[in-house]
TORGU-736659 format. One record per atom (N, C-alpha, C): residue in one letter; x, y, z. Coordinates in steps of 0.2 Angstrom, whole numbers, plus 5000, padded with zeros to 4 digits. Last residue first. Layout:
AXYZ;...
***
This chain:
X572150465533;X572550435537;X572450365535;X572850605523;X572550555523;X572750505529;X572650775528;X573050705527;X572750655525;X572450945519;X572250875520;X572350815519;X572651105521;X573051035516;X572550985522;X572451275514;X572351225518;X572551145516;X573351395511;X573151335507;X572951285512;X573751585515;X574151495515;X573451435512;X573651705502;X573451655508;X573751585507;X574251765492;X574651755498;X574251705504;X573151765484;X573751725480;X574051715486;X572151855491;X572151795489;X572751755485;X573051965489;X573151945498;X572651855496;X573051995477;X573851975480;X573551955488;X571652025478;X572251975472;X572651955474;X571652145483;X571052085484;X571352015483;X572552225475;X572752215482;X572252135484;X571452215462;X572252205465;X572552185472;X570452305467;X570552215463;X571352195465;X571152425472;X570952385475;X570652305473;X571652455459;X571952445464;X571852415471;X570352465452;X571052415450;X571352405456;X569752585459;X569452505459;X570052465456;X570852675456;X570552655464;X570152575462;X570552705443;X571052675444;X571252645454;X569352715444;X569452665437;X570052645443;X569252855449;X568752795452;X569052735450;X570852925453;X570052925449;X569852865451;X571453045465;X571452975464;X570652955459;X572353145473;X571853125473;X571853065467;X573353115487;X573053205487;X572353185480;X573552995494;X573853015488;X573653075482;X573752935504;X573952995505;X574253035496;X572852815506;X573552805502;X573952875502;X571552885509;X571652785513;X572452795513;X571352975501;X571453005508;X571752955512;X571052875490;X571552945487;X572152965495;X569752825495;X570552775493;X571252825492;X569152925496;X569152895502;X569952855499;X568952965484;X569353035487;X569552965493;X568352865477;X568952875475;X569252925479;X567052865484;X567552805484;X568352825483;X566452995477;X566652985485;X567252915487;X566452965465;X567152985466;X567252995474;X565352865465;X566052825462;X566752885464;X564152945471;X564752875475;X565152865470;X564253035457;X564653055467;X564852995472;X564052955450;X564453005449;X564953015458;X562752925455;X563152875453;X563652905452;X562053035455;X562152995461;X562552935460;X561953095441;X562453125445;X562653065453;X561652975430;X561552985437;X561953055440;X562052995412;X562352965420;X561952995427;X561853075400;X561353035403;X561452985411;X562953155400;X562453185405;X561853125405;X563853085392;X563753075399;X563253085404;X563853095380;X563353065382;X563453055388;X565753065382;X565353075379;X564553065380;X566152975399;X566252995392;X565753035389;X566453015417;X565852965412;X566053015405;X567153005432;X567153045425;X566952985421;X567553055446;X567453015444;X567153035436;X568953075460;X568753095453;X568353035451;X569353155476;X569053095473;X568753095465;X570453235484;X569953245478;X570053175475;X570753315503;X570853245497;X570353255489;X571953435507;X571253405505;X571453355501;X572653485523;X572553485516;X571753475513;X573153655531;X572353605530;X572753565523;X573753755545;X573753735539;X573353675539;X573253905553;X572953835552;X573153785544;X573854055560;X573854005554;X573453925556;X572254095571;X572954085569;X573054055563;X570954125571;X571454085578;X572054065576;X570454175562;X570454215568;X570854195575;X571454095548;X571054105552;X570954165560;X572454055534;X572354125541;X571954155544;X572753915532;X572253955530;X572354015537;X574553885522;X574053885527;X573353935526;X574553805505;X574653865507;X574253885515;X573853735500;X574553725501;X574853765507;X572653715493;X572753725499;X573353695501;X572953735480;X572653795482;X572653785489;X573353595475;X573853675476;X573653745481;X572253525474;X572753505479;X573153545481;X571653605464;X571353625469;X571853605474;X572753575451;X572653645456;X572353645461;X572353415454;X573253455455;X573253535457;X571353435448;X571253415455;X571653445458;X571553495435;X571153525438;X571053515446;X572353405429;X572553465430;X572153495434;X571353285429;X572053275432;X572153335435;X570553325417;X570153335425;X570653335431;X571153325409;X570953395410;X570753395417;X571053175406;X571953205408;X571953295409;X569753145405;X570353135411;X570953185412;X568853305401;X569053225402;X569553225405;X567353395407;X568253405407;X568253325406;X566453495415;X566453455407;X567153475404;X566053465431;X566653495425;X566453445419;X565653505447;X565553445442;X565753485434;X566253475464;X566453515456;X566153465451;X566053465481;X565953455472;X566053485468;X566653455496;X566253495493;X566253455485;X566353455514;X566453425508;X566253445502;X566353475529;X566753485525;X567053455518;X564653485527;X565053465530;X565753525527;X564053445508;X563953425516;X564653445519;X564253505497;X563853445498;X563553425507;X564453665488;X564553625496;X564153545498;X564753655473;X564253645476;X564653645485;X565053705456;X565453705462;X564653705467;X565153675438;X564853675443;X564853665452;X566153775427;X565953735432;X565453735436;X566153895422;X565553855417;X565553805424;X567253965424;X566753995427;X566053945425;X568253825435;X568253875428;X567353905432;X569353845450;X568853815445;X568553865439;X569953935458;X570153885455;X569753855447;X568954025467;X569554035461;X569953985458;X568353915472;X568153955468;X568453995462;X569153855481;X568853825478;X568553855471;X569353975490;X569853955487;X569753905480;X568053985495;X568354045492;X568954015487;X568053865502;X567753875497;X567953935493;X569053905512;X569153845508;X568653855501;X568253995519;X568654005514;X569053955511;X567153905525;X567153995519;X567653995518;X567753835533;X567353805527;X567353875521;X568453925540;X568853875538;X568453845532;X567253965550;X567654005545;X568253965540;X566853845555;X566353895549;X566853935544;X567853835563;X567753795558;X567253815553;X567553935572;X568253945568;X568053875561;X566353905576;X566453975575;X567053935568;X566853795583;X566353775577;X566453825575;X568453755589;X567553805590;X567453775582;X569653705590;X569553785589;X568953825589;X569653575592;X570053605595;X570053705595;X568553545583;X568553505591;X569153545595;X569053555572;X568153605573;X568253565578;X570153495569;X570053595570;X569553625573;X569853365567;X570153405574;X570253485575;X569053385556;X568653365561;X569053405569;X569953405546;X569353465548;X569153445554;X570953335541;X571053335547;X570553405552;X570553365523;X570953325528;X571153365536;X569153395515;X569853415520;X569853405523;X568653335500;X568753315507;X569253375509;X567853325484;X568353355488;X568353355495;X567453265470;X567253255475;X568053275481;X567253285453;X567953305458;X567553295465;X566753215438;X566553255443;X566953235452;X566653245421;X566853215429;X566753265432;X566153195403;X565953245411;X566353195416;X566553255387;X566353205392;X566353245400;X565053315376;X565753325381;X565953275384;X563953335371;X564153305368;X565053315369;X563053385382;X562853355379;X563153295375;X563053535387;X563653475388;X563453385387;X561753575385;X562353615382;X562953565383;X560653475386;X560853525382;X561653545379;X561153485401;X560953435398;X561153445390;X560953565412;X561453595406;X561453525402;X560053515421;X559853585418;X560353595413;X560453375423;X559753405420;X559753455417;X561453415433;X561553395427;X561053415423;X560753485442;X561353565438;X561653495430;X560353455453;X559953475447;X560153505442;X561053415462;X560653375459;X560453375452;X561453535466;X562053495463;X561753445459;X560253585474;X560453625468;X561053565463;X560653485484;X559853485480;X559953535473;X561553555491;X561753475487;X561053465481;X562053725482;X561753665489;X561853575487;X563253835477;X562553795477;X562453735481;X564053945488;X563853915484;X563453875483;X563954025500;X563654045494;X563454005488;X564453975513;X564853975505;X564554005502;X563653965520;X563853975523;X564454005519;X562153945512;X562254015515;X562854025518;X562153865497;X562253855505;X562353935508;X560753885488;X561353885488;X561353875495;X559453865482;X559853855479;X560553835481;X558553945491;X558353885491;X558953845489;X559354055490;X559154035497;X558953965496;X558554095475;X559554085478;X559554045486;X557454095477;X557854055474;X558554045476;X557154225486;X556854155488;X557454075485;X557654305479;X557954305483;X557754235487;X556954295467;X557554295466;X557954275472;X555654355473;X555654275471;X556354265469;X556154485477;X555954415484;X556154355481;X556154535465;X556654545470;X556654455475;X555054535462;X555454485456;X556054495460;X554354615471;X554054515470;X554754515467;X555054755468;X555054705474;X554854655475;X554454755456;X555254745457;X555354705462;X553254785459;X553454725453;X554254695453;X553254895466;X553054825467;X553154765464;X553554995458;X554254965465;X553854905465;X552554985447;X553254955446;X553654955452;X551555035457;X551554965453;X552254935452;X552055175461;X551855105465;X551955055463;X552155225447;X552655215451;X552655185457;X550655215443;X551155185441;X552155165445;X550255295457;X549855235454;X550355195451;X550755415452;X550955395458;X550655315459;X550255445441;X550855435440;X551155405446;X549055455445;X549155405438;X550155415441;X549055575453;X548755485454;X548955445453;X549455665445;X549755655450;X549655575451;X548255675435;X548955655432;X549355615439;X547355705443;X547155635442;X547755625439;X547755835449;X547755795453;X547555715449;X547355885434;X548255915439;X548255845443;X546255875433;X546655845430;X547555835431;X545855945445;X545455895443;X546055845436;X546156085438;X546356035447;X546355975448;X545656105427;X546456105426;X546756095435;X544356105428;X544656045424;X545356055427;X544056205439;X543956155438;X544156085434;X544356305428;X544656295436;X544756215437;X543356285417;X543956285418;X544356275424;X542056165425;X542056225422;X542956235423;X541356015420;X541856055424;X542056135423;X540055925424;X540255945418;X540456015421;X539955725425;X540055785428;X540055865420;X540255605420;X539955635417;X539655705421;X541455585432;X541255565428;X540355585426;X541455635448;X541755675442;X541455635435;X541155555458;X540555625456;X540955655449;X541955445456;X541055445453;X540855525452;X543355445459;X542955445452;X542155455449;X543455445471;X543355505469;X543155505461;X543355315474;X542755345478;X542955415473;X544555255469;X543855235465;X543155285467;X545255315478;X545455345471;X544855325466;X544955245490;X544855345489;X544955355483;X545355115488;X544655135487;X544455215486;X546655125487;X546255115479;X545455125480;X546955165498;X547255215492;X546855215487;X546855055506;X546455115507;X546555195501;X547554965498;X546754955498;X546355025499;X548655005504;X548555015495;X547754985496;X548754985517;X548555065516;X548655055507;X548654875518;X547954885520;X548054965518;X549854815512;X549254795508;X548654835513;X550754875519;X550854905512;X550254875508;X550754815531;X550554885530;X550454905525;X551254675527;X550654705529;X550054745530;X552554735521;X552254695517;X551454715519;X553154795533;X553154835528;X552554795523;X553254795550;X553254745545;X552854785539;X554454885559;X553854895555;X553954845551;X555254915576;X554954895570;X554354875568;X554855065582;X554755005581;X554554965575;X555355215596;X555555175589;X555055095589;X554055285602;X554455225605;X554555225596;X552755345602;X553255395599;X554055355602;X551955255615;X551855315608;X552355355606;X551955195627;X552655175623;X552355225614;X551255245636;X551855255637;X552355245631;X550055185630;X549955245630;X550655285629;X549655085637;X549955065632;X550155125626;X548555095647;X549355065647;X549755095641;X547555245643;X547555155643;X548555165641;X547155345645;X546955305651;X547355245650;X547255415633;X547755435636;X547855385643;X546155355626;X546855345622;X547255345629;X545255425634;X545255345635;X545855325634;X545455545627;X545655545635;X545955465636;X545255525616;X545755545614;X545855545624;X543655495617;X544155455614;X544955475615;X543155645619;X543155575625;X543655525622;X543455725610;X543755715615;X543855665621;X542755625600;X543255645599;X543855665606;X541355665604;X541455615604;X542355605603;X541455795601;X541255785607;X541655725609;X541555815588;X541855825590;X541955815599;X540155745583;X540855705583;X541355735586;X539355835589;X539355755590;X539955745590;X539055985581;X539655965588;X539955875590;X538255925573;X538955945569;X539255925575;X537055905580;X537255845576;X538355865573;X536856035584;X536955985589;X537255925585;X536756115572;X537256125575;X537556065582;X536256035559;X536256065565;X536656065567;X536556015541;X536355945549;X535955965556;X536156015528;X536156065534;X535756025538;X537256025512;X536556015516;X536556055523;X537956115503;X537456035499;X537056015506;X538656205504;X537656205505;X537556145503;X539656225510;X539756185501;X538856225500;X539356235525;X539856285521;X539556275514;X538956095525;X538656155527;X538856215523;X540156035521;X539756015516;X539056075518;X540956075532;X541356095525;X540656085522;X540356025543;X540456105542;X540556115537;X540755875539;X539955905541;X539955985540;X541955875540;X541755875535;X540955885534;X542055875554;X542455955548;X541955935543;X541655775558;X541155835560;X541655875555;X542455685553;X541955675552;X541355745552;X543855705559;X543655735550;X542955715550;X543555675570;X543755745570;X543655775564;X543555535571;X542855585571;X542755675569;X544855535568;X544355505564;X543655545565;X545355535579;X545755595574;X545055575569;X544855435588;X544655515589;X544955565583;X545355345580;X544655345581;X544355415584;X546755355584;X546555345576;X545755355576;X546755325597;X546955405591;X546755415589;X546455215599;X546055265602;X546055315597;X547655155591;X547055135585;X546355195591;X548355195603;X548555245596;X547855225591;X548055105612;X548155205615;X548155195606;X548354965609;X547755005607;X547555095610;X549354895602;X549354975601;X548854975605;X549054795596;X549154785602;X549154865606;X548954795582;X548554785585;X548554775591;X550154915575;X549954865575;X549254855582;X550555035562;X550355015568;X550054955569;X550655085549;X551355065553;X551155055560;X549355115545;X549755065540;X550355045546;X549055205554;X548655145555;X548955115551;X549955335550;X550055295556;X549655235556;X549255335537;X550055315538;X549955275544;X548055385540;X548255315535;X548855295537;X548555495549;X548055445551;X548155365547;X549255565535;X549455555544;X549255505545;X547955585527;X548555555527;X548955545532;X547055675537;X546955585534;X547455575531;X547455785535;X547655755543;X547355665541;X547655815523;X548455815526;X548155765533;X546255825521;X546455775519;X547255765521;X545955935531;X545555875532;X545955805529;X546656035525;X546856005531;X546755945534;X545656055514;X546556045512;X546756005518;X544356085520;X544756025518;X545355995516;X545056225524;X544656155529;X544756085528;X545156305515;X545756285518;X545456225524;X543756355513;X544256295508;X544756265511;X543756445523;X543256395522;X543756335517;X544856545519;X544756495527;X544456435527;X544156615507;X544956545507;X544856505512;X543056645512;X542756595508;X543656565506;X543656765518;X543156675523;X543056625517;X544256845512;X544556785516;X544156725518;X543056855495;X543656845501;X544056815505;X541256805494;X542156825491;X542556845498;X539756705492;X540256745496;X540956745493;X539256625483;X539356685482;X539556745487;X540456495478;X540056505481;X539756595480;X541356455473;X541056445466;X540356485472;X542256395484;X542356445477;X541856475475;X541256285486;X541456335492;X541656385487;X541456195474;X540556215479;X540656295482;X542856165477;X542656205470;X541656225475;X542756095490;X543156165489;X543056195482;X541855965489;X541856055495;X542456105492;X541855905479;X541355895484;X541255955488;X543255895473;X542355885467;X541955915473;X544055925486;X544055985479;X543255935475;X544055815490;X543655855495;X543655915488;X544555725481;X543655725482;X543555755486;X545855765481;X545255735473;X544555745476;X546255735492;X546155785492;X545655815485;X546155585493;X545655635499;X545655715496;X547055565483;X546355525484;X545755605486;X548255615490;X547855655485;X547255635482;X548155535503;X547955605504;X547855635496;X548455425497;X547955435501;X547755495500;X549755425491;X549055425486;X548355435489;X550455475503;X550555535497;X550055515494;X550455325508;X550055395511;X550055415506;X551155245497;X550455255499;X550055325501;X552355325499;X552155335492;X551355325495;X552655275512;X552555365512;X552255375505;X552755135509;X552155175513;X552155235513;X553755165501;X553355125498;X552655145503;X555055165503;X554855205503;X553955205500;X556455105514;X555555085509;X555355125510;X557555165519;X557655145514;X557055095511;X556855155537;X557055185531;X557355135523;X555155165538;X555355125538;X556155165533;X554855265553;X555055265548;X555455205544;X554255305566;X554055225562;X554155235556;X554755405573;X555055355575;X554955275570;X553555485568;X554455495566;X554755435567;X552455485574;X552355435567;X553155435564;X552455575584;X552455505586;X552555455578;X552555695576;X553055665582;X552955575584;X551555715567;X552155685565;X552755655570;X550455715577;X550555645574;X550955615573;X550755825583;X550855765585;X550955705585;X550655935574;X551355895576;X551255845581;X549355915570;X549855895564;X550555865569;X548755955583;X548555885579;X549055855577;X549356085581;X549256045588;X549255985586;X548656135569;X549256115570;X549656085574;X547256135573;X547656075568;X548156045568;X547156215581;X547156165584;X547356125581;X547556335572;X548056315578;X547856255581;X546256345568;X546656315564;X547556315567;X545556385578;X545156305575;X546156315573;X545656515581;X546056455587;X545856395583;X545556565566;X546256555572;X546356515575;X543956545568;X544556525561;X545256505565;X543756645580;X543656575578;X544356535573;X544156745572;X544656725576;X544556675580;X543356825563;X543656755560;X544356745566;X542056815574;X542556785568;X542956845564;X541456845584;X542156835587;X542556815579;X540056865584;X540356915584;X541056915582;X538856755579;X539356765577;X539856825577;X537456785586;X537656825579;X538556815577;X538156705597;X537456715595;X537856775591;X539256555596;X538956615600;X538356645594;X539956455588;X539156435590;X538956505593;X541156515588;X540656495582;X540156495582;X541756535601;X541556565599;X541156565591;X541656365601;X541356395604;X541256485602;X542756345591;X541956305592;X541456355596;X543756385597;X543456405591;X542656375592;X543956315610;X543756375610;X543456425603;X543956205606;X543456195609;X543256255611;X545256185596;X544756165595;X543956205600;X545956235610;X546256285604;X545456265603;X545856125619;X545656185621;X545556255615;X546456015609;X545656005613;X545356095616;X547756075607;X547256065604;X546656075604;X548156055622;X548256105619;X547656125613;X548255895621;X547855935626;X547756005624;X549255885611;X548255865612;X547855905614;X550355935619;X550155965611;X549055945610;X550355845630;X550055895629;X549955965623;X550655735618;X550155745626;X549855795626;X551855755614;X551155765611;X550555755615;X552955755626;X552655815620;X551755825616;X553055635631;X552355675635;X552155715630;X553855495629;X553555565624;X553155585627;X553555405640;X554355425637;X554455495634;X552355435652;X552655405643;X553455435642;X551755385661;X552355425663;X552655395657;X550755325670;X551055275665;X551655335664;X550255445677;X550055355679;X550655315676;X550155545674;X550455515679;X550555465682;X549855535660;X550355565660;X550755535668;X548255515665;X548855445660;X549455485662;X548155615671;X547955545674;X548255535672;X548155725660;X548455725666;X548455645669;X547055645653;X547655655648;X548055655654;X545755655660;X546155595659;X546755605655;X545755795661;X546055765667;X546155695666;X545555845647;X546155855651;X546255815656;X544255755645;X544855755643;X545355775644;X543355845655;X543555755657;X544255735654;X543355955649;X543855945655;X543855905657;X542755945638;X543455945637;X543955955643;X541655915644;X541955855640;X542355875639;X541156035650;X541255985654;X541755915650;X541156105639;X541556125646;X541656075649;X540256045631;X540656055629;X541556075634;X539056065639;X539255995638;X540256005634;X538956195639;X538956165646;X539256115644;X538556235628;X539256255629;X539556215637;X537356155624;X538056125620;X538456165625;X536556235633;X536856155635;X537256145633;X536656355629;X536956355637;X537156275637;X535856305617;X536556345615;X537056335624;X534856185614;X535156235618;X535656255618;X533856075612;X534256095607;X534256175611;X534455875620;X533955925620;X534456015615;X534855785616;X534155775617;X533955845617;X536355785613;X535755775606;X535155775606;X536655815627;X536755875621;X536155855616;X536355705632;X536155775633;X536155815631;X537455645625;X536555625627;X536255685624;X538655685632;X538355675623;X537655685622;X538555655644;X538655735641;X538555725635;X538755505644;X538155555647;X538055615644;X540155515639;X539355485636;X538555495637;X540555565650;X540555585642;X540055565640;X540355475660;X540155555659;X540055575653;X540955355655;X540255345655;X539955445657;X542355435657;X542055395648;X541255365649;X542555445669;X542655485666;X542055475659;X542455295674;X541755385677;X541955425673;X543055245669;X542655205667;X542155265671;X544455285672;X544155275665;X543455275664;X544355295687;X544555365682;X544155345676;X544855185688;X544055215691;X543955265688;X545855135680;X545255115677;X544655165679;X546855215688;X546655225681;X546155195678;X546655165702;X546455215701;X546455255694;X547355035696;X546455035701;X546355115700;X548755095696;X548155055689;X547355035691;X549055135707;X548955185702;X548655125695;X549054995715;X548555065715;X548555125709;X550054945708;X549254895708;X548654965709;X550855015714;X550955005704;X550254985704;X551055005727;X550855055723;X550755075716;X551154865727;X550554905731;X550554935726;X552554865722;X552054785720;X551354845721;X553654915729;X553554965723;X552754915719;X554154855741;X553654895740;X553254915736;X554454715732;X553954715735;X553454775736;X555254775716;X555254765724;X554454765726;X555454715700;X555054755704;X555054735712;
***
């Protein structure tokens, strides 16, 4: 950021709080007002005036912060105006203007819906499907219980026609636009705060419908000032939304931690699914009413069980995926020196009554390849040395990376099988390795150390220094590999001859 560009970034952020803070204590004031006193010319006042603070903070933000996405910006904006002119011809005196009320409300929805989906697109998590199964059990939660509570009421009601479908189709809406809402607050995080504003104005906006619906239902009868509140309240929040930093980056790709989200919107799932169980139970349904009610409790149950089981897959996925990780070396895949440990223990059992060796493997002259070609290249050299390693060895053995450039086989094999076995692994790097840096020829040394029958009661740790010794004496004498038995002889041996060759100290007498 340039010096000049320092001033006027400082001032467009002074003049978005002074904004925030007259616009949003007006609001609050216009709220008041409205609740204290019971006047049709006040609500429409209050109403005017709070959807024009709204536009102008949504304008503000737009200038100020200059989002990447403005589309839903003014889709909002659009809305607030759609919303606020139905409202308004509702409230008018004998209702003249309906059902074109109806109209501009249900255009505002729409305004709503493509918002959401515009900004909620980007937070796709692909290939989990596991949050859109959530939302799905939200909204038919939501939809469970707007059907007990407002759409069979409204049916059943003694009005016929279009106003009484209009009227139904309120909560159908209600619970598409709480699904949405669920979603986005599962795939959203705490820093967000322009979106969790959204969340709180989409939120109010189901509060007051659901106030109309339940007027509508008859089950009660709030007023007209208490119905408007939320709606009010709504606009003001959705400007603040627009006021604040953080605004710019709405409808921005981002990654989504799935796990997180997957437990606050399955909480939110299971309490709408508990919440719509009460008014039903001992209830008493007339047909219609049974075969929605049961349509939608099948949907649940199914959508319940097919949640469970990805879940169950996905732990038994993890905890598999946890094991192998713990298991094996990532660079080879094969098992680790901690896994190597355990691998006698665990076939105890089955090689029991075998004899056991075990092939302790070196490659020779790795050090100056991982100093003259990169660690890169020497990574690569270990991965395929082991590939090599692999196809050699039978499927029952046990192949480990130890450390470095050294690896293990431990084999239920006796001597003159374990001989055949070294002699192929000493085979398989005969052949140059053809790395990114070229051919690299490589050998290897293989150190053997092998315990009889009832082997498995031996240490593997005593195993590995007897054939770590032997690979070192095998690599000491260039003699590709070499067993422990016959490495210790030979060094008794040589111990022997250099004692028999020492000269004999003599003493004269004088």
């Amino acid at each position: 950021m340039t010096p000049s560009e320092q001033p006027q970034n400082s001032w467009r952020q002074h003049l978005g709080f002074r904004w925030y803070a007259v616009l949003l204590g007006g609001s609050a004031a216009a709220i008041a007002i409205h609740l204290a006193i019971d006047s049709r010319l006040v609500s429409f006042v209050t109403m005017v005036v709070i959807v024009g603070e709204t536009l102008a903070m949504i304008g503000v933000g737009l200038h100020t912060h200059r989002p990447a996405h403005p589309l839903p910006w003014y889709l909002l904006s659009g809305s607030a105006v759609l919303f606020a002119t139905g409202t308004a011809l509702r409230g008018a005196p004998g209702h003249p203007a309906h059902p074109i009320d109806d109209a501009f409300t249900l255009l505002g929805y729409l305004g709503l819906g493509l918002a959401a989906l515009i900004w909620l697109w980007p937070r796709q998590v692909h290939g989990d499907y596991d949050l859109l199964l959530d939302s799905a059990l939200i909204g038919l939660g939501a939809l469970l219980a707007s059907w007990t509570f407002l759409i069979s009421p409204i049916l059943q009601s003694a009005d016929t026609g279009v106003d009484v479908l209009v009227a139904a189709t309120y909560p159908v809406l209600d619970a598409l636009l709480l699904t949405l809402v669920a979603h986005s607050m599962a795939t959203s995080t705490r820093a967000e705060t322009s979106l969790w504003l959204l969340h709180a104005g989409f939120i109010a906006v189901l509060l007051g419908d659901l106030g109309y619906s339940l007027e509508t239902a008859g089950a009660t009868v709030l007023g007209r000032e208490v119905l408007l509140a939320p709606l009010l309240a709504a606009y003001a929040t959705v400007g603040a939304a627009a006021l604040h930093p953080t605004m710019a980056t709405l409808g921005s790709p981002r990654r989504i931690h799935p796990h997180h989200s997957r437990q606050r919107a399955s909480l939110i799932a299971i309490a709408l699914i508990v919440a719509s169980l009460v008014p039903v139970v001992g209830s008493r349904l007339d047909p219609l009413d049974r075969v929605v009610v049961s349509s939608l409790f099948a949907l649940l149950l199914i959508g319940m069980l097919v949640r469970s089981e990805r879940a169950i897959v996905r732990s038994a996925r993890s905890e598999r995926r946890a094991q192998y990780q713990a298991d094996h070396d990532m660079l080879t895949g094969l098992l680790n020196r901690a896994a190597l440990l355990r691998a006698l223990r665990q076939r105890r059992e089955r090689w029991a009554e075998q004899p056991l060796c075990l092939l302790f493997i070196d490659l020779d002259g790795f050090k100056r390849v991982n100093d003259s070609y990169g660690h890169a290249v020497g990574d690569e050299l270990i991965a395929t040395a082991a590939g090599r390693i692999r196809r050699v060895v039978r499927r029952e053995d046990v192949v480990s990376r130890y450390g470095g450039d050294e690896f293990v086989v431990l084999t239920p094999l006796a001597r003159p099988e374990a001989s055949v076995l070294a002699e192929r692994l000493i085979g398989a790097f005969v052949r140059p390795f053809g790395l990114s840096a070229g051919e690299i020829p490589i050998t290897a040394s293989v150190g053997i150390a092998c315990t009889g029958p009832r082997g498995c009661d031996t240490a593997v740790h005593s195993l590995i220094r007897d054939a770590d010794a032997a690979m070192y004496h095998a690599k000491q004498y260039s003699l590709g590999y070499a067993f422990h038995e016959d490495a210790r002889r030979t060094s008794a041996d040589s111990e022997h001859r250099i004692w028999r060759s020492a000269p004999r100290s003599t003493s004269t007498a004088v």
